[in-house]
N, C-alpha and C positions, 0 to 999 in steps of 0.2 A: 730282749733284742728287738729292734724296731724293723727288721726284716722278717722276722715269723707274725708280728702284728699285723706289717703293710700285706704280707703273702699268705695270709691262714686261708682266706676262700680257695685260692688255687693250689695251696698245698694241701687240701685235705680232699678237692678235685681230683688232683694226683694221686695219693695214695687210694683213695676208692678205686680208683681206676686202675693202681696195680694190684691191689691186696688180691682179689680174684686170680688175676695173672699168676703171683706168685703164691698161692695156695695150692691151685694146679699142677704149678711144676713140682712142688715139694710133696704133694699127694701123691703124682705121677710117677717122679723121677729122682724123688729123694734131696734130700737137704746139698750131696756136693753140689749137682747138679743146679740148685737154686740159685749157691753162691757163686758159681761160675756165670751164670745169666745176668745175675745184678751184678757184676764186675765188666762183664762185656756190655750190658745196658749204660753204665755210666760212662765208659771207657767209647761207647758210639757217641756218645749225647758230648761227651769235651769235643768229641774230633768233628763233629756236626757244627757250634760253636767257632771251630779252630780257636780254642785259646791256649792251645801249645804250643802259638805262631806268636803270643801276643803274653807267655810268660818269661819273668825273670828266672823260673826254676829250670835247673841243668842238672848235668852230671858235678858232682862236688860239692852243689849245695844242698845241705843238710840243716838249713838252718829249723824248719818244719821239724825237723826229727827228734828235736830239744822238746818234747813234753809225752806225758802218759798217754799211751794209743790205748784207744778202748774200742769194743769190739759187743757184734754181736756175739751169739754162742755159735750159731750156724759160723760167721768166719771166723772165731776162736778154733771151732772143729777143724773146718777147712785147713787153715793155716797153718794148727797142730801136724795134721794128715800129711800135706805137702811138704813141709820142709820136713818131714820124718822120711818121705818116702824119698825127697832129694837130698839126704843128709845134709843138710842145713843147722848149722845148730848158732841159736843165738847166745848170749855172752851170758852168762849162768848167775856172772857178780853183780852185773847191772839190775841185771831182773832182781835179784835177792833184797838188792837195797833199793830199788823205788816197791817193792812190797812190804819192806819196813818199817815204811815212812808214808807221809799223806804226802798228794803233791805240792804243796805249800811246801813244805820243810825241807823238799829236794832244792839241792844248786840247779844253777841250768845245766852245767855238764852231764849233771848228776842223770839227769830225764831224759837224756839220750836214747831212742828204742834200740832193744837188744839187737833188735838185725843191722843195725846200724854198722858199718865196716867200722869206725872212727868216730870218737867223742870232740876233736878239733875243729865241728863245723864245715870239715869239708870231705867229711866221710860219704860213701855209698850206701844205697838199701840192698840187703841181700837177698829180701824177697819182691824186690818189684814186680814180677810178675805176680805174684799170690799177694801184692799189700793189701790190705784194709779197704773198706771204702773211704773213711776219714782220708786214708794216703791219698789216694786216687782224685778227692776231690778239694784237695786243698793247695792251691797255688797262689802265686805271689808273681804281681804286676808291678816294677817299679816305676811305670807312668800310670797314673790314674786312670787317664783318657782312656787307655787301653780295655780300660775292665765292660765298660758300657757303650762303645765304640758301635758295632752293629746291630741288628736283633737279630733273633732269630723267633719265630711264631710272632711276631709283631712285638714281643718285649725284648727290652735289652739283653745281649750277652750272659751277663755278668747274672741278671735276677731271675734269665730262662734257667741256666746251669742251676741257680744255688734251689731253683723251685725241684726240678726233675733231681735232682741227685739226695735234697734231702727229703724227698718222697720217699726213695727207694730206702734211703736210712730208716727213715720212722717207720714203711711197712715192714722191712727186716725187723725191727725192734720190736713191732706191736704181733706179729709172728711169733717174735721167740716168746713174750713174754705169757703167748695164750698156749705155747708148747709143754705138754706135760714132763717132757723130757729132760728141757729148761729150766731150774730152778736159778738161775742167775742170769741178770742182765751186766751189759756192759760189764765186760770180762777184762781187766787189763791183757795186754797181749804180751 
């Protein structure tokens, strides 16, 4: 992908710069806690941006929701945790059958995420509050202009977001992967 090529110096900038951050909290204050932080970290840095002003994504569209969400372990747990403790329960068939199968061999119906209200594309998320960071950081501009329109730190919108958000992706990922605890990465959710 030719945006980890153009942004490898300031992504790996960024994760140095949080991987400390977020060893601390998870030393300190334990794994929910981590993922609570890098959710409200990402969830500042869109609304810093404002490109919630400047997306096509609402309520009804689900078009994003059409593929396999993968996860750290840390928000695998998370995510487990809350929607146990809010009885939340996702769709038991869906999950069954994109484990059956590789994502290639799913329909698109078919990759719909479990917490998905609705397979017809204009279903809700039932966990918005606890989604994913993948959920969190994935939107859709249907004017281009929109996507690189301002800056913010002297680079545009569009390549500040995608630097800071998949920081926080790669240090959660490079965490779990050095966590004894951990034997698996990217966990379908």
């Amino acid at each position: 992908n030719n945006f980890y090529a153009e942004n490898v110096e300031e992504l790996r900038t960024e994760v140095a710069r949080l991987l400390p951050i977020f060893e601390k909290i998870l030393k300190e204050k334990g794994p929910i806690y981590l993922v609570e932080y890098a959710y409200n970290y990402v969830d500042d840095i869109l609304k810093q941006v404002k490109l919630s002003e400047k997306t096509s994504c609402g309520n009804g569209c689900s078009f994003c929701c059409h593929s396999i969400i993968y996860s750290s372990q840390f928000e695998h747990d998370y995510i487990k945790m809350q929607t146990k403790k809010h009885s939340i329960k996702g769709d038991k068939k869906r999950s069954k059958l994109q484990n059956s199968k590789t994502e290639a061999q799913l329909k698109w119906v078919e990759k719909a995420c479990k917490y998905l209200s609705s397979t017809d594309g204009k279903g809700f998320c039932t966990i918005f509050e606890i989604r994913p960071l993948v959920c969190r950081t994935h939107n859709s501009t249907d004017i281009a202009e929109l996507c690189n329109k301002d800056k913010f730190n002297g680079i545009p919108n569009q390549e500040a977001r995608l630097i800071q958000t998949e920081a926080v992706l790669i240090t959660l990922a490079l965490m779990d992967e050095n966590s004894d605890e951990n034997q698996k990465n990217n966990l379908r959710l």
